[in-house]
C-alpha positions in Angstrom: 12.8 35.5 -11.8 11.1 34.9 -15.3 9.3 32.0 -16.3 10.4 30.0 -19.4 8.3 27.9 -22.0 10.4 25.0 -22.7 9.9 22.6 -25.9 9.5 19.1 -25.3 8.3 15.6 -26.7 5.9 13.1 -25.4 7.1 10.4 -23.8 6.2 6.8 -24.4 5.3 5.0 -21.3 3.7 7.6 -19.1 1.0 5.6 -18.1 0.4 5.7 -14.5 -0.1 2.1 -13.2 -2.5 1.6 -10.0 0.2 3.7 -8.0 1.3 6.2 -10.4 3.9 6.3 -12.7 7.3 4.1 -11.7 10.4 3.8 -13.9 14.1 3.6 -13.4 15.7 6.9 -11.7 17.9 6.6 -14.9 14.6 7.4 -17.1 13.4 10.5 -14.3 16.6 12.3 -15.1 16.3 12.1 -19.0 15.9 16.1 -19.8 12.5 17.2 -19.9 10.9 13.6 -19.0 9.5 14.3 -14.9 8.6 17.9 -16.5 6.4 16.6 -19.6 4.3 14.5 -16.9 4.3 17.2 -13.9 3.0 19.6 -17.3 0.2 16.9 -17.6 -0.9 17.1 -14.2 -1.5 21.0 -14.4 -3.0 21.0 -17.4 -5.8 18.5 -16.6 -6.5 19.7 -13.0 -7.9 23.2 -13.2 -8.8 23.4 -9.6 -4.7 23.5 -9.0 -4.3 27.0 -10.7 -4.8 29.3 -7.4 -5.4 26.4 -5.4 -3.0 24.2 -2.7 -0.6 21.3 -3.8 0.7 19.0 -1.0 4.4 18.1 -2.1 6.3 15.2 -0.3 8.1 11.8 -1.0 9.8 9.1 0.5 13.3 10.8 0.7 14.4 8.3 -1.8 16.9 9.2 -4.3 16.2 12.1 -6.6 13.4 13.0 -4.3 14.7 16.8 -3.4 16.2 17.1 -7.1 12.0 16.4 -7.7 10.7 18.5 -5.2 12.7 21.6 -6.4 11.5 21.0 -10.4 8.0 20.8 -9.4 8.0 23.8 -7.3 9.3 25.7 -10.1 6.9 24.3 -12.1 4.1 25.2 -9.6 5.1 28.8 -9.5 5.0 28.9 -13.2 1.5 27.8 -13.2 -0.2 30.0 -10.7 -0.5 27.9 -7.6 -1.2 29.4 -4.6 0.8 27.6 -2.6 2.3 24.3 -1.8 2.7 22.7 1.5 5.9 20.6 1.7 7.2 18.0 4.5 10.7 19.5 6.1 13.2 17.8 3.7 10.8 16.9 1.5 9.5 14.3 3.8 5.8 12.9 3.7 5.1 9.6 4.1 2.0 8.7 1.9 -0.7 8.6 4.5 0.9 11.6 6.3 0.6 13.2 2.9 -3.0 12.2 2.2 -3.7 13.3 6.1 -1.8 16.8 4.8 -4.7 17.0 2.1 -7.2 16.4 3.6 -6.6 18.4 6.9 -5.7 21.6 4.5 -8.6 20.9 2.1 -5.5 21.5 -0.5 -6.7 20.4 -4.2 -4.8 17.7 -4.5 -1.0 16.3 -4.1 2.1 15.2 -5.3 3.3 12.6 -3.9 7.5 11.0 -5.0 7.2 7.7 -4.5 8.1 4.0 -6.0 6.4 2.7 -2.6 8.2 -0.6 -1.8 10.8 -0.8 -4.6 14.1 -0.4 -4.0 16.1 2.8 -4.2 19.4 4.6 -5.3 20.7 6.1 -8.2 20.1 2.7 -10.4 17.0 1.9 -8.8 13.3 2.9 -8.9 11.5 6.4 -8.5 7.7 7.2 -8.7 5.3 9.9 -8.9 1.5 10.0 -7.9 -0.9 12.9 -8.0 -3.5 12.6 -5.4 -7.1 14.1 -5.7 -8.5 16.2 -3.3 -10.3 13.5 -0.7 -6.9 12.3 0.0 -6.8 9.3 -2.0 -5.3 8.3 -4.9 -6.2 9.6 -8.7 -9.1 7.8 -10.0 -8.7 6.2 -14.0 -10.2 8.9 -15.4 -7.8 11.0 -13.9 -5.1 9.3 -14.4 -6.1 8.8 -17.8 -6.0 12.3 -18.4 -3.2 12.6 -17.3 -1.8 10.2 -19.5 -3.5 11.4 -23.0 -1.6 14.4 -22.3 1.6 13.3 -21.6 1.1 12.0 -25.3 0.3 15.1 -27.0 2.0 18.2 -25.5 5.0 19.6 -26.9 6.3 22.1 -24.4 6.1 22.8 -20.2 6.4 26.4 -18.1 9.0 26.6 -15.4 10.2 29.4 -13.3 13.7 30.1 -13.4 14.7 30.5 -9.8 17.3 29.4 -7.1 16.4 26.2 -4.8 14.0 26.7 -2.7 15.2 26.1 1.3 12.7 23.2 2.4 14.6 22.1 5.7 13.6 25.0 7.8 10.0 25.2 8.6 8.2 28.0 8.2 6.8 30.0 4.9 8.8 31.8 1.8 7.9 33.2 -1.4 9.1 31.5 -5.1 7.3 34.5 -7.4 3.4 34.4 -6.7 3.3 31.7 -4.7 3.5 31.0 -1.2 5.9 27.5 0.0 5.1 26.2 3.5 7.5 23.8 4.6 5.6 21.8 7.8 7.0 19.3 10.1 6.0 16.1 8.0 4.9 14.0 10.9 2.9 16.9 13.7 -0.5 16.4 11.8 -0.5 12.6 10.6 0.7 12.1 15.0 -2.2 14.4 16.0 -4.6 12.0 13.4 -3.8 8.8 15.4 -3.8 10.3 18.4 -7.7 11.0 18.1 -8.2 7.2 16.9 -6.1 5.4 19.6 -5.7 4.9 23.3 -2.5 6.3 23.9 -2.3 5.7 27.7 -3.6 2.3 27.3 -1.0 1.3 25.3 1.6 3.2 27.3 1.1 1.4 30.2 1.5 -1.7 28.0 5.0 -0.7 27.0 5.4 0.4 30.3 4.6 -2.8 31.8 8.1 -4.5 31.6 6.3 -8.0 30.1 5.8 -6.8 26.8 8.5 -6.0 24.5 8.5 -5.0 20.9 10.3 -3.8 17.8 9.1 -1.8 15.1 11.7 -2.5 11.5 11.5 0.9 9.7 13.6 -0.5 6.7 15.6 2.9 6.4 12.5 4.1 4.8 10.4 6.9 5.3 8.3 6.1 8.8 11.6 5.9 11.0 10.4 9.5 12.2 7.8 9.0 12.4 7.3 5.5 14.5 10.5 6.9 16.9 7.7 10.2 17.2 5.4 8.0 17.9 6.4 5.0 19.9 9.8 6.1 21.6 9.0 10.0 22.4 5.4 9.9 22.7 4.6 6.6 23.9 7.5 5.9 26.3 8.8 2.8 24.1 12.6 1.9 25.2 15.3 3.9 22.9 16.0 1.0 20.2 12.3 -0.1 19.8 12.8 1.6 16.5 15.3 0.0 14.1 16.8 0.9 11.1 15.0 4.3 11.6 17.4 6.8 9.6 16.0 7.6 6.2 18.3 6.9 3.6 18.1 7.5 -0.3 19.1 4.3 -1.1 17.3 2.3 2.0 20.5 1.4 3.3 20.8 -1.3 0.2 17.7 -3.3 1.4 14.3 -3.7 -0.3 11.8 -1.8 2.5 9.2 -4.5 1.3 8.1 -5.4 4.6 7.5 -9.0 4.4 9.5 -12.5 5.1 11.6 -12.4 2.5 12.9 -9.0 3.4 12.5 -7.8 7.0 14.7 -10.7 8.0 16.3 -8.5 10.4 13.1 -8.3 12.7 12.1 -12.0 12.1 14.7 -13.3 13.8 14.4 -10.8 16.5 10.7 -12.8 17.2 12.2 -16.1 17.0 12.2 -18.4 20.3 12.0 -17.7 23.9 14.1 -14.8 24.1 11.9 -13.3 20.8 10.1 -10.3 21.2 6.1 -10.4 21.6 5.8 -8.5 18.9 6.9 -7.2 15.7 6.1 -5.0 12.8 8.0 -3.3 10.0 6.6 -0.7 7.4 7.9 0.1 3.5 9.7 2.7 1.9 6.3 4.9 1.5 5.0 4.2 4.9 1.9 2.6 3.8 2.5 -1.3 4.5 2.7 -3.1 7.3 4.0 -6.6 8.4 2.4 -8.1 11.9 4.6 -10.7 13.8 3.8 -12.5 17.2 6.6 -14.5 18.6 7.4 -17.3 16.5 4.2 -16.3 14.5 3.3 -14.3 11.1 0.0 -13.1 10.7 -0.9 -12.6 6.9 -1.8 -9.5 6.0 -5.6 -11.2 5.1 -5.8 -12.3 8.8 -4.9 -9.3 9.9 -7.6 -6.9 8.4 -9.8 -9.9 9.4 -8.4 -9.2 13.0 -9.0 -5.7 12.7 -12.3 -5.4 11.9 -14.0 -7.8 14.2 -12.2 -6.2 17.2 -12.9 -2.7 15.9 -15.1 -1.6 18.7 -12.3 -2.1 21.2 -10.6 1.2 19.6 -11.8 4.5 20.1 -11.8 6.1 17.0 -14.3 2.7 15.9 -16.3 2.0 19.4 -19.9 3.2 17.7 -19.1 -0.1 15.1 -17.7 -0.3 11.4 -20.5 0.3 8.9 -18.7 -2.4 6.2 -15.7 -3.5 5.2 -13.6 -3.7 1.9 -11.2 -6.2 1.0 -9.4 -6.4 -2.5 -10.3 -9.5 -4.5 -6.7 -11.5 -4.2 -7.2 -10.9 -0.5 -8.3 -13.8 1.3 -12.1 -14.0 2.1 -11.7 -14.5 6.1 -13.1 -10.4 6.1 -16.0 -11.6 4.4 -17.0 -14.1 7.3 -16.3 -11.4 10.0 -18.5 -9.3 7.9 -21.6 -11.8 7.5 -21.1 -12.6 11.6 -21.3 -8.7 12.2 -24.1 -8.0 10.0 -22.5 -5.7 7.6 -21.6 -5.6 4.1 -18.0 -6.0 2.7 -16.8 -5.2 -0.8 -14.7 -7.4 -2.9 -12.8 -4.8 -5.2 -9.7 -4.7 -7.9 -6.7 -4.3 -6.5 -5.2 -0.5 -6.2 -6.6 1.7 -3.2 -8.1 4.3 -5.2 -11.1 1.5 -5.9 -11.5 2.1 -1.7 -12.0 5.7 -1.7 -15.3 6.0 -3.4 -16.5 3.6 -0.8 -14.8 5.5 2.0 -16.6 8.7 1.2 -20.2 7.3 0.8 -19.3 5.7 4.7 -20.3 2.6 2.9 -17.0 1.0 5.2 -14.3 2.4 7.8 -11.9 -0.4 7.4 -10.6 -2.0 4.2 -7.6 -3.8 3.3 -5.3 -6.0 0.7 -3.5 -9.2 1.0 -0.1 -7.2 -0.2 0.7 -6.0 3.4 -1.8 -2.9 3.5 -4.6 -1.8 5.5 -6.4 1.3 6.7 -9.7 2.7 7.3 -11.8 6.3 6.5 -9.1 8.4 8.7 -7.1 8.9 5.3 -7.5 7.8 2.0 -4.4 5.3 1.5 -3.2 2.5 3.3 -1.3 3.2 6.3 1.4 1.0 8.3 1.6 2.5 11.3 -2.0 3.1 11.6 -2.2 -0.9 11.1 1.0 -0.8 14.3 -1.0 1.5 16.5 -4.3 -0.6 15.9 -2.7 -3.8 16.8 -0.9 -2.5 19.7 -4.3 -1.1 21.4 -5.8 -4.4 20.3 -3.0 -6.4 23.1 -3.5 -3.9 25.5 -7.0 -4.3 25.7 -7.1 -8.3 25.5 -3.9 -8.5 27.4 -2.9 -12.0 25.2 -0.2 -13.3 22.9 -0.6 -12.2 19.2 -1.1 -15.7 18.4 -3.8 -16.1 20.7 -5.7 -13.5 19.6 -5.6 -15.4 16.2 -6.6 -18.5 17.5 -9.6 -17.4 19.6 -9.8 -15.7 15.7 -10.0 -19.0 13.9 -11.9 -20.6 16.5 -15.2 -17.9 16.2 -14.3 -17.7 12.2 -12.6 -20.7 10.7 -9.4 -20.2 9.5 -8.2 -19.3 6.1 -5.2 -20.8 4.8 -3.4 -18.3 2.4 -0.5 -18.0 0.4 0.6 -15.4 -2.2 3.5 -16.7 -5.2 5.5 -14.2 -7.0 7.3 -15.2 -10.4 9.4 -11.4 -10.8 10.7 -10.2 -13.6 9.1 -12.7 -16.2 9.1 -11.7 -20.0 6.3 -9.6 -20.5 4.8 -11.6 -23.5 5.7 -14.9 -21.8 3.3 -13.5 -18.8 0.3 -11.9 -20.9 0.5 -15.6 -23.1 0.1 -17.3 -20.3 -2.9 -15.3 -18.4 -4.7 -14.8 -22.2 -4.7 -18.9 -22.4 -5.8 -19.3 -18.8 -8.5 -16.8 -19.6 -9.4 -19.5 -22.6 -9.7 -22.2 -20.3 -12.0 -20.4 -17.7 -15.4 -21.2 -19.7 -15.1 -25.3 -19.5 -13.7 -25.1 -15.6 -17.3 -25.4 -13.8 -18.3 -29.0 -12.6 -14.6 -30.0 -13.3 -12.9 -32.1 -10.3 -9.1 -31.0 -10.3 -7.4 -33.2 -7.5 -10.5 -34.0 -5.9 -11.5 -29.8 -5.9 -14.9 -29.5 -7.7 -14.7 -25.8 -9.9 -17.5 -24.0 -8.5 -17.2 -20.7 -10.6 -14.3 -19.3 -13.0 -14.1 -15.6 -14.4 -11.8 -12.8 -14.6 -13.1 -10.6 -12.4 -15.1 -7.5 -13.1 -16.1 -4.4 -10.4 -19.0 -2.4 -10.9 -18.4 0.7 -8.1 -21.6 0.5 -5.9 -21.2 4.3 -6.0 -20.7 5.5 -9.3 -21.4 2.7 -11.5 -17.9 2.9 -13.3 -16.8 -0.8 -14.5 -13.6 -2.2 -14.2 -12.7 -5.5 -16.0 -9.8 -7.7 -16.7 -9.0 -7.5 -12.7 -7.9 -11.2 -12.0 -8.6 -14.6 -13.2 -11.0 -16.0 -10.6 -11.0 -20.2 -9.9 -13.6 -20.9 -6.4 -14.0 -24.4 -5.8 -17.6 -25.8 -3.5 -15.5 -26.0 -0.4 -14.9 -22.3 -0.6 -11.0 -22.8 -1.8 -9.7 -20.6 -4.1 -6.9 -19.6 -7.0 -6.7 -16.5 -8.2 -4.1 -15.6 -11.2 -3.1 -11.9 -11.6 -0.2 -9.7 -13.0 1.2 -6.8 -11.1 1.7 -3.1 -12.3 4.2 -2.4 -9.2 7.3 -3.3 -10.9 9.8 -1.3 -13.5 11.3 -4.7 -15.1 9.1 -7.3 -17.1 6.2 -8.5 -15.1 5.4 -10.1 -11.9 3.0 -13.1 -12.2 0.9 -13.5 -8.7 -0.8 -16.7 -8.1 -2.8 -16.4 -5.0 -4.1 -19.6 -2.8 -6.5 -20.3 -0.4 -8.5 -22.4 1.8 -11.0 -23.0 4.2 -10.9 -24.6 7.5 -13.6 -24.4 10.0 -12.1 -27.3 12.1 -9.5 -26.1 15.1 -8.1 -28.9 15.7 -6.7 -28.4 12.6 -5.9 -24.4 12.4 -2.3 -24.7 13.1 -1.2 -27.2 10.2 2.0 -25.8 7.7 0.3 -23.7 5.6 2.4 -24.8 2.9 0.9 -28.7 2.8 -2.4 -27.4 3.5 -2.0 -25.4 0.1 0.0 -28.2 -1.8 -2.8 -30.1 -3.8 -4.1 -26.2 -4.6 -0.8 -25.2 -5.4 -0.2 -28.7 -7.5 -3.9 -27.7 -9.5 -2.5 -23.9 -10.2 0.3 -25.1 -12.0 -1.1 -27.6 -14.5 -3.5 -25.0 -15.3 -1.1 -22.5 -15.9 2.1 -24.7 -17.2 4.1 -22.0 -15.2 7.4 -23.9 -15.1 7.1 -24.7 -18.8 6.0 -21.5 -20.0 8.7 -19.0 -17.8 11.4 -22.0 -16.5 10.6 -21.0 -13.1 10.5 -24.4 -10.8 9.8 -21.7 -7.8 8.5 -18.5 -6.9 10.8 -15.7 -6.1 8.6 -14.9 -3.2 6.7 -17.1 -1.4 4.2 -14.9 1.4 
């Protein structure tokens, strides 16, 4: 085997976005393109040369071609060794469980988290620092200034490496351990969770359940988990084959797309409860029969019940909640005595938190949640928690959100997604909202008075980095909200969020549509924004 120094180009575009870089497979398999940005991660993270890498993906398209490049590519660079799921398999909290468990220096993670998948569809790549979580900006900026500048990569020339049969094998130097991707992440939850408690609950033949694994990567492990290990009925799990391309769907676990499993809640033959995961493994949708709990709710949920788990009987210390989420964590937080955290959205903004044990659970509205176990947002974490939660209260999953509402008030919360809008159309519109934001104050819009307007800026308690530009901010005095962002998650145009909330403390009023609740909010967003005018949308693509 010889190692060979290849020419190449930079490429532009190989910015990593909040969750690495994401592009078309079509632009992965140009010649030289996943090298030049593999290159950059080895030649800004020192600690990598005779150090561990973690290796994994989603099993997605182009995931093993991936895997085999970059263990090449590892060899070539003196790597000790690198620790890779059987098949190439690691689900992103099992892989930030992997790193953390080994002490490895960091990871590589293949993934374009909830986007679809196939040969003309969407592939990622994230490198992960050693704590588990994802790169911070300065990393990633590194990363990136490199990917502008070099002009050649090293890669062993070798035969495919076997990653389906566990056990070790040498590539040169180095040392590749292929591990059963889902032994450690089980063992994790195991530690956190009552196990038997909620065996006896699907054990109990009045509770029945189904857990939508979209084709994606948790299918293993939820059937692991539920069906072998906690006695769940064979067909609890569905859709739980991995597949490149998802099986055609979009493993964006939310109402527009986990249809499949809503309709299995619906009515009085529904199940009690339901919950789905994405193509990474780190999402999570909640359903009780006949009822969605938003993703705000549910880390809401979480938190103030948290001493009914084991792993968090001793109490949380604080909580963190992304700034689009909706501010029903902050009220469990002020009830509990602790502090919670209102940060830009992207996990890696959690981890600093995390390791100061500043908070144990944190959360965003976009169907995540975890806690200090891992260092990404995990779905079936969020599953397991919720199950231990009914075993213990032995109620509905809407009752346990209307005793909820009833201690807290409720917050009413929707999320609109305009996809795919022209990019300039979408930074016009959010640079003249940003123009507006000074004169809003003391403005009544639709009988809302504007409390405060900004676009949001984090200073980290910890380390005193700043991050502006997050989100355009709009409170109103009765503690409403709209909140106007873009998202990075995308590979086409831009995806315009427009997030709504608002507050009722009265419970004879908690179970009104959500959508005419919102109305007069959602009738103030767009004359501010002009979205209709401005993109020819009439609609969202997504309402959530």
């Amino acid at each position: 085997m010889t190692i060979r120094q290849i020419s190449t180009r930079p490429f532009p575009g190989q910015r990593p976005g909040t969750s690495g870089l994401r592009k078309k497979v079509k632009v992965f398999q140009q010649p030289h393109y996943l090298e030049n940005f593999v290159q950059s991660i080895f030649d800004t993270q020192n600690d990598l040369a005779g150090g561990i890498l973690a290796l994994g993906g989603d099993g997605r398209f182009y995931n093993r071609s991936a895997i085999q490049t970059i263990l090449r590519m590892a060899a070539a660079h003196g790597i000790s060794k690198v620790i890779v799921g059987r098949g190439g398999i690691l689900s992103t909290p099992a892989a930030s469980c992997v790193i953390r468990k080994f002490r490895t220096q960091g990871g590589i993670i293949l993934s374009a988290s909830h986007n679809p998948g196939g040969p003309d569809d969407d592939f990622g790549i994230k490198f992960n620092v050693p704590n588990g979580g994802p790169a911070p900006e300065k990393v990633t900026e590194a990363i990136y200034r490199r990917s502008e500048e070099i002009t050649s990569y090293r890669i062993t020339e070798s035969p495919d490496v076997d990653i389906d049969r566990l056990g070790t094998r040498n590539l040169q130097d180095m040392t590749v351990e292929v591990i059963d991707p889902v032994q450690d992440y089980t063992d994790l939850l195991a530690g956190l969770f009552d196990f038997e408690l909620i065996r006896k609950l699907l054990h109990s033949g009045r509770f029945r359940m189904r857990f939508d694994a979209m084709h994606a990567v948790t299918g293993p492990y939820a059937t692991h988990i539920l069906e072998t290990l906690l006695g769940a009925p064979s067909g609890t799990v569905i859709n739980g084959t991995p597949r490149e391309n998802f099986g055609g769907g979009h493993p964006d676990p939310n109402l527009a797309h986990a249809t499949e499993l809503l309709e299995m809640t619906r009515g009085q033959r529904g199940v009690d409860f339901g919950a789905a995961s994405d193509g990474d493994g780190d999402r999570n949708m909640i359903l009780g029969r006949d009822f969605f709990v938003t993703p705000s709710d549910s880390l809401a949920v979480l938190a103030a019940n948290a001493r009914l788990v084991p792993g968090y009987q001793a109490g949380i210390p604080g909580i963190a909640r992304s700034m689009p989420t909706s501010q029903a964590a902050d009220r469990v937080a002020r009830q509990l005595g602790i502090d919670c955290y209102e940060t830009p959205t992207g996990w890696k903004f959690f981890g600093n938190l995390l390791d100061a044990g500043k908070i144990a659970i944190c959360g965003e509205e976009s169907f995540g949640t975890g806690s200090h176990h891992v260092r990404e947002k995990d779905g079936l974490w969020a599953v397991l928690f919720w199950l231990n939660l009914l075993a213990v209260k032995q109620q509905s999953v809407q009752q346990i959100l209307m005793d909820h509402w009833r201690q807290f008030g409720r917050n009413f919360y929707t999320r609109h997604d305009y996809e795919g809008i022209n990019s300039r159309i979408a930074g016009e519109l959010i640079d003249d909202l940003r123009g507006q934001l000074p004169g809003l104050p003391g403005r009544e819009l639709e009988g809302y008075t504007v409390e405060y307007a900004d676009d949001f800026s984090y200073t980290d308690p910890v380390d005193g980095s700043v991050s502006d530009n997050q989100g355009l901010r709009i409170g109103f005095t009765d503690g409403s909200r709209i909140v106007f962002r873009l998202s990075g998650t995308g590979t086409e145009g831009a995806t315009l969020r427009v997030y709504i909330e608002a507050f009722e403390p009265d419970p004879q009023r908690h179970l009104l549509q959500t959508a005419s609740v919102l109305a007069p909010l959602a009738k103030v967003a767009e004359q501010l924004a002009g979205i209709e005018k401005r993109t020819g949308r009439a609609a969202p693509d997504v309402i959530t």
